[in-house]
N, C-alpha and C positions, 0 to 999 in steps of 0.2 A: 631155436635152431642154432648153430653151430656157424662163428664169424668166420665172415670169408678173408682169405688171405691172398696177398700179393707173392707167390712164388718166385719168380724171377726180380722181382725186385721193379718194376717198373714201373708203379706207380697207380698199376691196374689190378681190381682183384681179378685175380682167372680160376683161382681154388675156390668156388660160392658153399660146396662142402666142408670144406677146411678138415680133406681127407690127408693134406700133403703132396698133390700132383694132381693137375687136370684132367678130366675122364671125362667120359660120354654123361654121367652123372653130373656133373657142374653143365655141361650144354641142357639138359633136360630141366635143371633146375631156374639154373637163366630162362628159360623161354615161360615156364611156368612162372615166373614173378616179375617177367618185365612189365606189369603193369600193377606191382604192387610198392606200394607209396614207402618205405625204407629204401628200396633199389630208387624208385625213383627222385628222392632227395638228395641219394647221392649218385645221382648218376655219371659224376666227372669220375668217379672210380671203375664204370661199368662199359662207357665209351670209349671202346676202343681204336674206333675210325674217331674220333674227334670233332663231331659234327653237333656236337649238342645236345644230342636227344639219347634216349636206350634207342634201338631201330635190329629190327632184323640181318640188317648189315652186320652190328656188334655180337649176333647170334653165330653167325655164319665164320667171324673173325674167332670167335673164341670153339668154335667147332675144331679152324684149321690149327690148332693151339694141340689138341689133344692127342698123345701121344699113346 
């Protein structure tokens, strides 16, 4: 698959397609592999609320992301 990129620069990937901008496609991809073990090793890249874990929260954050 295709490495996800940090768009804005902040330290979080929110491109999980590495189409070039975040879309309803990086939200459906997130939900589909927050429970597969590359996402999960790096999950400091995917937490966006900061809590530690992938969570449905960091779902819902990278939804209100898409433009």
């Amino acid at each position: 698959g295709a490495t996800p990129t940090d768009p804005d620069g902040d330290g979080y990937y929110e491109d999980l397609n590495a189409n070039g901008r975040v879309d309803y496609d990086d939200v459906v991809t997130y939900f589909d592999n927050m429970e597969n073990e590359q996402m999960q090793a790096n999950a400091a890249y995917y937490d966006y609320n900061d809590n530690g874990r992938i969570d449905y929260t960091d779902l819902i954050d990278l939804f209100n992301q898409v433009e």
